[in-house]
N, C-alpha and C positions, 0 to 999 in steps of 0.2 A: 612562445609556443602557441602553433595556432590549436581550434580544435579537432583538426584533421590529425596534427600532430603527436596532440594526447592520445589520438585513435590507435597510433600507429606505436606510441611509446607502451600504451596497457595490450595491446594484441599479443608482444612477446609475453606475459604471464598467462596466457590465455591458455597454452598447450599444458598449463598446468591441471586444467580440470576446475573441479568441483571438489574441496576438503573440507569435511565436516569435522571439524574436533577444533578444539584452541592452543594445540601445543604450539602450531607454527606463530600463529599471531598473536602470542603472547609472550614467542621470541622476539619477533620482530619488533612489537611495542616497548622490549624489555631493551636492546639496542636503542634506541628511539629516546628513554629515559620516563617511559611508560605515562605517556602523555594522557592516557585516559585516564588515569587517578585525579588529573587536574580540573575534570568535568562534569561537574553535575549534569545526569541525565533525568528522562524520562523514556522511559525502555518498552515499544509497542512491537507487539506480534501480533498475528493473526491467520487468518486463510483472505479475509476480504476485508476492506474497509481502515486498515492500516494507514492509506497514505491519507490517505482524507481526514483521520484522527490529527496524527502530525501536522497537518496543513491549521488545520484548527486551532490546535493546541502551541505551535509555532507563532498564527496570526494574531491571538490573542497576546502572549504574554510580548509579544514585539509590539503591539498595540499599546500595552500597559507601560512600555519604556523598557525594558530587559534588551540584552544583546542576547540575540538565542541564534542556536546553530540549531540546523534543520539536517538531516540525512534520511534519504530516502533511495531506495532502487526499485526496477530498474529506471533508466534517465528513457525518454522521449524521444531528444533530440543528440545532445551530446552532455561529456559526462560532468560537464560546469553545474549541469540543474541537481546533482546528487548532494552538493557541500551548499547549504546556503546559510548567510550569517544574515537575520534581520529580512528573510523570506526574498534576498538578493543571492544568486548563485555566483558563486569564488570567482574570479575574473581567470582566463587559462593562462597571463603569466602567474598568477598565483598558485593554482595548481600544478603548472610547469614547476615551481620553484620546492614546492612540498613533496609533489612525487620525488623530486629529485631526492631529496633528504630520505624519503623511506626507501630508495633503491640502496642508494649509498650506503644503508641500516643492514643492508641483506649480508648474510655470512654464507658463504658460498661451502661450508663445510657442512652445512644444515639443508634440508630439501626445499626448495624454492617456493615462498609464497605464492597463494593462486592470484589471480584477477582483483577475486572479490576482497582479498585480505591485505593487497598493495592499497587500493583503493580507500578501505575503510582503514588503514593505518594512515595513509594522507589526511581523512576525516579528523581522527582522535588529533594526530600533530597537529592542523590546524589549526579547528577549535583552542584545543592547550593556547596557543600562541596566540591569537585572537583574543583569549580571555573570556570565552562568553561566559555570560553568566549562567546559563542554563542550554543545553545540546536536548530535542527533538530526536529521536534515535530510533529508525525503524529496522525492525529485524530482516535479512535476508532470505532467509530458507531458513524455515523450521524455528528455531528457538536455540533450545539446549548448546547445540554445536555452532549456533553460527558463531563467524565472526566478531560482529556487536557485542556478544557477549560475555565481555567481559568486565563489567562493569559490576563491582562486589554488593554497591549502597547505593543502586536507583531511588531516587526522590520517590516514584512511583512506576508501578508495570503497568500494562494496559494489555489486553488480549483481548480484542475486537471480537472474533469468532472464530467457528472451527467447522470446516469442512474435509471433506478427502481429496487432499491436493496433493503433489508430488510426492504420491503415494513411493514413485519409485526409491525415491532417499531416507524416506519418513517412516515407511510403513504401511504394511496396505490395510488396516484397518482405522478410524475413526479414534478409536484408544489410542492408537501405536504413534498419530498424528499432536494428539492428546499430551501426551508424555514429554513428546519434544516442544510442542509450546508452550507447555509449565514449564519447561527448563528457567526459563527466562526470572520465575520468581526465586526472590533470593529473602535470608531471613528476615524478620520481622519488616519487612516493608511493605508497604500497601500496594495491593491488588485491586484493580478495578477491572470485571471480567464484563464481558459482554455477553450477548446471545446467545449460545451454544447448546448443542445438544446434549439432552441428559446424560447418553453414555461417555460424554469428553466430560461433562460434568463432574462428573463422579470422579475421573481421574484428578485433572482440576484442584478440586476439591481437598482432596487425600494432600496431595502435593499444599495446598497453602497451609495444609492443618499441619502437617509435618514441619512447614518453616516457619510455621507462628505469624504467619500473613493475615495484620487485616484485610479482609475482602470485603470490597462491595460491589451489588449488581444494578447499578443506575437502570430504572425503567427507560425504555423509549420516549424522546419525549412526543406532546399532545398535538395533531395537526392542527392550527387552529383556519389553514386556507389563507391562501393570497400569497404563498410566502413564507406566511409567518406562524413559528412553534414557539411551545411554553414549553419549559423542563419543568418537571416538578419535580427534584430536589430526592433525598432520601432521609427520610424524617428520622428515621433512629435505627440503622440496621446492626444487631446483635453479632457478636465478632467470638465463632469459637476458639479458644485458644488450645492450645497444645494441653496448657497444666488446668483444663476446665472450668476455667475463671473466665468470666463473661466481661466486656467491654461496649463500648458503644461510639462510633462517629453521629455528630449531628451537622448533617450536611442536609439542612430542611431549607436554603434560597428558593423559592421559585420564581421564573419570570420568561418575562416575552421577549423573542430574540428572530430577528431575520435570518431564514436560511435560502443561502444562495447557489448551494450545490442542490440539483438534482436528487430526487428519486426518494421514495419511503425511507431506506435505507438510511437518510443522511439524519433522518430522525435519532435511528438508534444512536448513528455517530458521534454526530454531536452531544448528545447526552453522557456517553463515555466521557469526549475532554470535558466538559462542565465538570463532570465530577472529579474529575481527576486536578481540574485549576480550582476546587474548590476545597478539597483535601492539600493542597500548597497554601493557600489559603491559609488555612487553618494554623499553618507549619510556620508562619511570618510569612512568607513572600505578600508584597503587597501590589494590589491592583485591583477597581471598583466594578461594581456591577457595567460600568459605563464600558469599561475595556472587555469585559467578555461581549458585553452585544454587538459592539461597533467591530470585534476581531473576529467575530463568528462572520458578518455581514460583510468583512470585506475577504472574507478568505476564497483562495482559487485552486483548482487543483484540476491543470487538463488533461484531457482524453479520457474522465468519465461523466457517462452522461451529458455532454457537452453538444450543444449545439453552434452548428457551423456552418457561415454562408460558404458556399463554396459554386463557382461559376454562376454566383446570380438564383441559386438555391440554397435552400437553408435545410441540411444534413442531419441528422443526430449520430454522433461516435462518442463510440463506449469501448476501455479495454477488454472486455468480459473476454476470461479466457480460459476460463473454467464454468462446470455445472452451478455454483452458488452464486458467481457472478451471472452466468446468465442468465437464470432464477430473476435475478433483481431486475436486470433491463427487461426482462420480458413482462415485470410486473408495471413498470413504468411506460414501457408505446403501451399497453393495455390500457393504461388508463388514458389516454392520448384519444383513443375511438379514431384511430387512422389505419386501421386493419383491412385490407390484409400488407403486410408488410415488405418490401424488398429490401433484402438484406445481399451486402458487402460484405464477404467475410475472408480473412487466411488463418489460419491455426498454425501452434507449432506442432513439432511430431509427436513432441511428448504428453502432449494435450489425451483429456479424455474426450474426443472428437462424439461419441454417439450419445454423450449424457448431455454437450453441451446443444446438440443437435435436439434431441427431447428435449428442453426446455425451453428455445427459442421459435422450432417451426413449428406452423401450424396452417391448415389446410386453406389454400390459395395464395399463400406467401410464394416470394419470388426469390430464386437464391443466387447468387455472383461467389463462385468461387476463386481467389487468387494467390500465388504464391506468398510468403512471407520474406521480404527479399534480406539478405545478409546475414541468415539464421537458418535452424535447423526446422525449416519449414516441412508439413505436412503436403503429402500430394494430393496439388487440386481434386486432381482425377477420380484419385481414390476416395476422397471427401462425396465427391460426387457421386458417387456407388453408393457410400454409406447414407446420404441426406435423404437420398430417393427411396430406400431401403426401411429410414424409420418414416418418413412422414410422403408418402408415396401419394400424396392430395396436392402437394407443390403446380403451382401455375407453370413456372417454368425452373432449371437450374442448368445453370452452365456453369464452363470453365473459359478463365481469361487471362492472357500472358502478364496482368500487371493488373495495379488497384484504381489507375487513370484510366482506362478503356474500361474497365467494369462500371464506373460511375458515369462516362461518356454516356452509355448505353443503359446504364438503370435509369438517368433523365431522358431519355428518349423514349424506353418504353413504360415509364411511371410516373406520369403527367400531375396526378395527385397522389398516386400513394409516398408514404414516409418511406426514406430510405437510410439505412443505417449503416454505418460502418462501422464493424467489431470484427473482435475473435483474438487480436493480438496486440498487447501495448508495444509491440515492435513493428506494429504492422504502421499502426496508429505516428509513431514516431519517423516512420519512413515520407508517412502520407505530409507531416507538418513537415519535415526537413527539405522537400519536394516541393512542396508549396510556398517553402519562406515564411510560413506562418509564425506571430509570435504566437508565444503556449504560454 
């Protein structure tokens, strides 16, 4: 099966929609012989910064010798980069071979798995069969209800961060957001929470104290420039329990480690998986300081913050496709001193187009609107009413039938300024598929 093939084999689930709950995919895995029992996880949510956790936390313990399975969405390119064993994506007879078995799994007297729940039951069967020793597991939408979540006794949760993102399935409030990403903690097993806002905190919070979850909140680690961060470790953080008995992790390592992802943000990141490989650690798994620096330094994760030659120009693309991602890249060309900026951009419809628009323009930036091609794109046009609307100081903005003629044209009229290509990791993956690019 080519990967044209597999395009065409997962489309027919596609009319299924979007199902949040687990009765269906806990059918289907139960048909199956419930392969996820077979794999130890490590079980990442978030609103941002999720894949780049995984990627880390992937590259490292596959640095250290372990067979780890990695799952992430959405894919780039095609859907081989979702399943990888050893930070290698499933080859598509493989996945040809797997999908088959979870179609075959399907009981036509029950309602039809969606997209995302054929997929991620391919995942768990895999893995199972492969044997890895430890599965990378990043959540889909939300938490609570995704499919991923089904897994009773994660090694460890991870909850990167929390903003207002697909508020429409989630909840339109920060709390309601809140709720479904705690889903994901399950009892007594460790939490390691990220950044987040006091009022998600609080929910959070309630939720790990209710399931007897150690939590820890690894600081950021320290810029030291060139490259190169220091973690500084969590010297003894107090763990409250349900029956008000006090406990404590000493996860006090600190050290110097290359990071190779872009942008402030990979600070915080990185510091999550440290503490999280270092809470395994503690549990027996074995692997030395040597493997976390050398897995942090070789790890890759594209289409964020990623620089790119592209026609003999050197690009910067970012998926930012929300207000907190855009927050980040726009803190990152800031510090670049390459302002004012021309931006690349197409959105999906569902996007919140005028928060992400607040956070990215700013007066004599230049803007390229384009459609999102194979998805449920936003209208350039309309983009274009709305960008001139909040930041009405723009040099120029236009609309362009595609993301090749926009960039044709942002190098011809931005001889020095930086140009950027964001707003959709679908846009992003159309751009690499187009180009041949490896990612």
């Amino acid at each position: 099966m080519t990967n044209s093939s597999i395009e065409t084999f997962l489309k027919k689930f596609e009319r299924f929609g979007v199902n949040l709950g687990l009765e269906a995919i806990q059918n289907l895995l139960a048909e199956l012989g419930n392969p996820h029992d077979r794999v130890p996880i490590i079980h990442v949510a978030g609103s941002n910064g999720k894949g780049s956790v995984c990627a880390y936390l992937s590259t490292v313990l596959t640095e250290a010798g372990y067979r780890v399975g990695r799952y992430t969405s959405p894919h780039l390119v095609n859907w081989c980069e979702r399943i990888c064993i050893r930070d290698q994506p499933i080859s598509p007879a493989d996945l040809q071979q797997v999908l088959q078995q979870v179609e075959a799994a399907i009981r036509f007297d029950r309602p039809s798995p969606t997209q995302f729940e054929v997929i991620t039951a391919a995942m768990w069967l895999y893995f199972a069969q492969q044997k890895v020793d430890i599965a990378v597991v990043e959540v889909g939408l939300g938490g609570r209800l995704d499919a991923t979540n089904v897994c009773d006794q994660p090694l460890v949760t991870v909850i990167t961060s929390l903003s207002l993102e697909h508020w429409q399935r989630l909840g339109p409030t920060l709390a309601d957001i809140a709720r479904e990403k705690a889903g994901i903690l399950k009892p007594g097993c460790l939490a390691v929470i990220g950044q987040i806002p006091s009022e998600a905190a609080t929910i959070v919070n309630r939720r790990a104290l209710e399931l007897n979850c150690p939590t820890i909140y690894p600081k950021s680690a320290k810029n030291l420039g060139n490259g190169w961060a220091e973690y500084q470790g969590i010297e003894e953080y107090e763990l409250r329990l349900e029956t008000g008995e006090e406990g404590s992790i000493e996860l006090i390592k600190t050290f110097q480690y290359q990071l190779p992802l872009q942008g402030a943000i990979q600070l915080h990141n990185s510091a999550l998986a440290i503490a999280a490989l270092q809470f395994l650690r503690q549990e027996g798994w074995e692997f030395s300081d040597e493997a976390i620096t050398n897995g942090i330094a070789k790890t890759q994760w594209a289409g964020r913050l990623q620089w790119f030659t592209y026609c003999d120009r050197q690009i910067l693309i970012d998926g930012a496709h929300n207000p907190a991602s855009a927050e980040v890249l726009r803190q990152f060309v800031d510090t670049l001193e390459k302002s004012p900026i021309h931006w690349v951009m197409g959105m999906l419809s569902t996007k919140d187009h005028a928060d992400v628009f607040k956070e990215l323009l700013r007066s004599g930036d230049r803007l390229d609107l384009v459609p999102v091609p194979g998805h449920s794109s936003a209208n350039p046009q309309e983009l274009a009413i709305l960008a001139k609307q909040i930041c009405p100081d723009l040099a120029d903005c236009r609309v362009y039938e595609n993301v090749f003629l926009a960039l044709e044209l942002a190098m011809q009229k931005s001889d020095q300024n930086l140009i950027v290509l964001c707003g959709s990791l679908y846009l992003i993956g159309d751009f690499f598929e187009k180009t041949r690019s490896p990612i």
